[in-house]
FIBATOR-638972 format. One line per field, with one value per residue: residue number from 1; residue in one letter; x, y, z of N, C-alpha, C in turn. Coordinates in Angstrom, 2 decimals. Layout:
REM FIBATOR-638972
nr <- NUM,...
rest <- A,...
neast <- X,...
nnorth <- Y,...
nup <- Z,...
caeast <- X,...
canorth <- Y,...
caup <- Z,...
ceast <- X,...
cnorth <- Y,...
cup <- Z,...
REM end
This chain:
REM FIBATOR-638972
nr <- 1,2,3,4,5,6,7,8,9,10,11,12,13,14,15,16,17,18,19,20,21,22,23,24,25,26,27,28,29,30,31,32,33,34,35,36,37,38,39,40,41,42,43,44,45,46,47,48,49,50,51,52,53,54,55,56,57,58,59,60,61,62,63,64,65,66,67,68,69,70,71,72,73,74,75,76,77,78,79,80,81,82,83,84,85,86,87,88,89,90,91,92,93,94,95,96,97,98,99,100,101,102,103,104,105,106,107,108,109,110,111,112
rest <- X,X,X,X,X,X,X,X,X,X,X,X,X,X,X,X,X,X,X,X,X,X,X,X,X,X,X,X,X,X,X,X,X,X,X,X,X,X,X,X,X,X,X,X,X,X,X,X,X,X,X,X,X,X,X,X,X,X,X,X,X,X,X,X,X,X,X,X,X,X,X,X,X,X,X,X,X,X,X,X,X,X,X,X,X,X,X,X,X,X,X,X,X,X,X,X,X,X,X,X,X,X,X,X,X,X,X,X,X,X,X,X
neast <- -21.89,-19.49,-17.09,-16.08,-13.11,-12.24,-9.48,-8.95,-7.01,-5.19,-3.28,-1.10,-0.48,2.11,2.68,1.50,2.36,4.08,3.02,1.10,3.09,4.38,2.34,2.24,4.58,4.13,1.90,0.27,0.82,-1.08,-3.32,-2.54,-3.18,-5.39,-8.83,-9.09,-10.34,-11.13,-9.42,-8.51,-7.03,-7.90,-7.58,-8.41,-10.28,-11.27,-12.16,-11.11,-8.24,-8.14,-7.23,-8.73,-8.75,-9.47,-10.79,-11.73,-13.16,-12.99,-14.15,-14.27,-12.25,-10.68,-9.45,-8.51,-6.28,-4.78,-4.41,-2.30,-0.57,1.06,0.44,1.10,3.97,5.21,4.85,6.27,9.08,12.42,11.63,12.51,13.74,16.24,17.04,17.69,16.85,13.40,10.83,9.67,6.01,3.56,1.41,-0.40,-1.94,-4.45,-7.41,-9.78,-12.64,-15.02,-17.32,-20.33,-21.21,-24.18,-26.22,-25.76,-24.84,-23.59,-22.18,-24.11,-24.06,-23.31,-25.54,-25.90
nnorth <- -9.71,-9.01,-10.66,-12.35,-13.48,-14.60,-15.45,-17.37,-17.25,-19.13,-18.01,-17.97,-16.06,-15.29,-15.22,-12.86,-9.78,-10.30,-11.65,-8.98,-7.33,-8.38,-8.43,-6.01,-4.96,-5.55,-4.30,-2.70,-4.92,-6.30,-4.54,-3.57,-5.42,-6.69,-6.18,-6.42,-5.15,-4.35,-4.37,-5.99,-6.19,-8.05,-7.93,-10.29,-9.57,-10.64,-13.67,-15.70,-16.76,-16.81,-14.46,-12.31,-12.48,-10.57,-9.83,-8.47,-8.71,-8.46,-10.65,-14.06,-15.47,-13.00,-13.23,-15.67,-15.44,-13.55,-15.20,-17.22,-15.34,-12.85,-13.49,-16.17,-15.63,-14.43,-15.51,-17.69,-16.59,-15.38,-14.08,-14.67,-12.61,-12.17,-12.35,-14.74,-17.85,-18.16,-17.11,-18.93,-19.30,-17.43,-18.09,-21.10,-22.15,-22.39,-21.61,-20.82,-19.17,-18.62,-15.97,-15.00,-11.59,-10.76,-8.31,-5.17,-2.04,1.57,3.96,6.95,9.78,12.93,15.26,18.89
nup <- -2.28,0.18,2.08,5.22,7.03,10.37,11.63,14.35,16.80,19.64,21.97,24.44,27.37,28.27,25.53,24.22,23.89,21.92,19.97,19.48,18.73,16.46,14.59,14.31,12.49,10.71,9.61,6.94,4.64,4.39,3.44,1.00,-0.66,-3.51,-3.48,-0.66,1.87,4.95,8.22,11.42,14.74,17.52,20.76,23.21,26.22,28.83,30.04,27.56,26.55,23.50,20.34,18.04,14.38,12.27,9.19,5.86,2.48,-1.02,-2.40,-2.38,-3.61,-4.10,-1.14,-1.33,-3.56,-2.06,0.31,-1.52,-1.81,-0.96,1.99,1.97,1.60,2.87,5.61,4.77,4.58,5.85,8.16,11.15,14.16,14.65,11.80,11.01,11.50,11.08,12.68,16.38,16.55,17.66,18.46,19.63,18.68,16.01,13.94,11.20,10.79,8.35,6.60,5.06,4.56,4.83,6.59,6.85,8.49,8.74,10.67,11.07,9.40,10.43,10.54,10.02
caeast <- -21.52,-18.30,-16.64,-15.42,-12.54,-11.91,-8.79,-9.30,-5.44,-5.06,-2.20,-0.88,0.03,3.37,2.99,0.58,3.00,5.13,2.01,1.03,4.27,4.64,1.24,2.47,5.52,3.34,1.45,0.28,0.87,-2.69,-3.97,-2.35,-4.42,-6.54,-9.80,-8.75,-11.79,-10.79,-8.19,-8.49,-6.64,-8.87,-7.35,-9.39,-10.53,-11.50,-12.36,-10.05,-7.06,-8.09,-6.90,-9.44,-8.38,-11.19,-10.60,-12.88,-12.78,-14.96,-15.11,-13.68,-11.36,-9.60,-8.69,-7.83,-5.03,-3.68,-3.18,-1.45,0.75,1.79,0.77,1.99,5.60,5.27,4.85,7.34,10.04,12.98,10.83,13.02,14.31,17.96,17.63,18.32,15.68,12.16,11.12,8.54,4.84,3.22,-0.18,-0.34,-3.35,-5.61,-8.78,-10.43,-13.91,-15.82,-18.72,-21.08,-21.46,-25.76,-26.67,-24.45,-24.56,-21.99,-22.80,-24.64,-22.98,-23.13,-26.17,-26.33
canorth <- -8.95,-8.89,-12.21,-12.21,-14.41,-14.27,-16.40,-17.71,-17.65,-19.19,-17.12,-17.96,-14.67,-14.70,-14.33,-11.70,-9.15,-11.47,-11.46,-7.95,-6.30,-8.68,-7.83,-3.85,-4.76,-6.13,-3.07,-2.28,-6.05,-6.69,-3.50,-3.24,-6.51,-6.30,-6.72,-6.31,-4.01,-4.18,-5.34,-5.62,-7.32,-8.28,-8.59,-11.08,-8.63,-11.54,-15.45,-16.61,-16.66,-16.86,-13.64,-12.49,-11.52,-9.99,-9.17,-8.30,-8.89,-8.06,-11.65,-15.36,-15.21,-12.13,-13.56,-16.68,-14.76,-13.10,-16.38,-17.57,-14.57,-12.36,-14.36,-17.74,-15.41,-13.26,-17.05,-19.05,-15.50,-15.48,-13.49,-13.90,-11.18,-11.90,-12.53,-16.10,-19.10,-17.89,-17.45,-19.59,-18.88,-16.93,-18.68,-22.34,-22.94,-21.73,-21.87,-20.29,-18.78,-17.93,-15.80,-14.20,-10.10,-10.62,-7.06,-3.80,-0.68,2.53,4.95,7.95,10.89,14.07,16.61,20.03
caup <- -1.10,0.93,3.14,5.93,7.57,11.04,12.23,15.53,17.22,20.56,22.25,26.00,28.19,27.55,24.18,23.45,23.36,20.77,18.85,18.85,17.59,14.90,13.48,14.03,12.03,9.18,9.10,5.24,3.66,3.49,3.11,-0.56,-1.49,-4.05,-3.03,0.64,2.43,6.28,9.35,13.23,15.33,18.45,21.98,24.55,27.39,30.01,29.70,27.06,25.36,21.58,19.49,16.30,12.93,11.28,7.87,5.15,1.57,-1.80,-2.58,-2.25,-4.48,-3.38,-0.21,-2.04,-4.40,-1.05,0.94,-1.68,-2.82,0.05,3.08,1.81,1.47,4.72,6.74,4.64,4.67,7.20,9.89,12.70,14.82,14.10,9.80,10.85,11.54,11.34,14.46,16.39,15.97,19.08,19.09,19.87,18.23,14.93,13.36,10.21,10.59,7.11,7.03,4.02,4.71,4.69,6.28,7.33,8.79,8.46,11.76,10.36,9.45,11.63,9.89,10.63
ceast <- -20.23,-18.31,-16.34,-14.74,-12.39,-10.56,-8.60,-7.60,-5.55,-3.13,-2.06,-0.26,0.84,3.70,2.83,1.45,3.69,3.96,1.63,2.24,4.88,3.84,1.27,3.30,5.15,2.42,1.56,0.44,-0.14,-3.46,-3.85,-2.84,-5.52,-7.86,-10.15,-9.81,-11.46,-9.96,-8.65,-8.18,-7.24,-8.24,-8.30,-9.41,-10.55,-12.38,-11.77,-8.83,-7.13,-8.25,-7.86,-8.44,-9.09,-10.61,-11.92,-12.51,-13.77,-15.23,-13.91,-11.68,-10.26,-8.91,-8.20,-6.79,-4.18,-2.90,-2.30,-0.51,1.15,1.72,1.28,3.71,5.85,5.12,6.05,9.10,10.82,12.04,11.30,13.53,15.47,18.16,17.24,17.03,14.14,11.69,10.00,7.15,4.46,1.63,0.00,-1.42,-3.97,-6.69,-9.29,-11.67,-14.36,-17.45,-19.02,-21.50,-23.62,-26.14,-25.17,-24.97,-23.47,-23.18,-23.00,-23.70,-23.80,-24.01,-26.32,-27.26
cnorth <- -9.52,-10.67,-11.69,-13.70,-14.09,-15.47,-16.53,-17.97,-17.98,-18.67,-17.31,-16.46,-14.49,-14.55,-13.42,-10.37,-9.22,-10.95,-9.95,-6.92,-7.39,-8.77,-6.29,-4.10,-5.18,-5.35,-2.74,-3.63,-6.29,-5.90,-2.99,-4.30,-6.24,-7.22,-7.00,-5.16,-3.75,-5.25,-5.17,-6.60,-7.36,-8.44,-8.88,-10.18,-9.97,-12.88,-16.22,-16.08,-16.61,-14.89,-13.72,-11.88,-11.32,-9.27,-9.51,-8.52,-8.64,-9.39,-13.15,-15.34,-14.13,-12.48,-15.03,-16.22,-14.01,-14.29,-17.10,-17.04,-14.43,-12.82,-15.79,-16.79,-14.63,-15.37,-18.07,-17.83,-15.89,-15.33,-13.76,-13.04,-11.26,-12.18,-13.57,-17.11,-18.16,-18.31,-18.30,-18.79,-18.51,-17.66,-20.17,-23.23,-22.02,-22.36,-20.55,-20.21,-18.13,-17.48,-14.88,-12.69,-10.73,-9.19,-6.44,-2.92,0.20,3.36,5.98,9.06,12.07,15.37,17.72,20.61
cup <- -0.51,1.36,4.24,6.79,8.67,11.77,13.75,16.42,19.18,21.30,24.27,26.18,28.02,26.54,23.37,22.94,22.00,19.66,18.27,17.92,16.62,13.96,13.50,12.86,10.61,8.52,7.69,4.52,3.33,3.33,1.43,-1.28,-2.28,-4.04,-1.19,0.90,4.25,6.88,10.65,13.43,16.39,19.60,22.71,26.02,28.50,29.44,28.78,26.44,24.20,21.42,18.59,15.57,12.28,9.84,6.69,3.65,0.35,-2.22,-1.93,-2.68,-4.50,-2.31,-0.71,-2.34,-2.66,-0.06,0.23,-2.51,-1.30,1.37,2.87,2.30,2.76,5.44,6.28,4.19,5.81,8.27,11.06,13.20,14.55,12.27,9.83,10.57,11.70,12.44,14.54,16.48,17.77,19.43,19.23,19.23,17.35,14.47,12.35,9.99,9.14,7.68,5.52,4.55,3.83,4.77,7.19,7.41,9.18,9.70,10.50,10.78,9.93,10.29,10.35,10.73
REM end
């Protein structure tokens, strides 16, 4: 059955913006992963600052081969806003949650 990673990003107020439009602008890199199954990015409604990244995967090993193809090269790529120095990082703080997909449910579909 499935994985799931969730990266735990601690993000101060002035950077959230920072953060969200440079995971818009990344839109589709990990969606063409093979073995890639889901994305959400999580904003903190009230009591903290930590950001999720919930992503899904069909096994280990798939998200293995992606951190170290296209996110190793998307993090060690220019990526700053002018070409130049890669810019600085908007969270101040990470962490890497693993979890085993045990049970699941899909909402039921609409019978007539």
């Amino acid at each position: 059955m499935s994985i799931v990673k969730i990266n735990v990003l601690t993000v101060p107020p002035e950077q959230r913006e920072t953060l969200e439009k440079r995971f818009g602008a990344r839109a589709g890199l990990v969606e063409s992963s093979d073995g890639f199954e889901w994305f959400e990015l999580l904003r903190p409604v009230e009591g903290t600052d930590q950001y999720l990244v919930y992503t899904r995967w069909r096994d280990e090993e798939s998200f293995q081969a992606w951190m170290e193809g296209p996110m190793k090269a998307a993090h060690q790529g220019g990526g700053g806003e002018g070409g130049g120095e890669r810019a600085r990082p908007a969270a101040s703080g990470s962490q890497v949650w693993s979890f085993e997909v045990v049970q699941q449910a899909a909402p039921k579909s609409d019978q007539a």
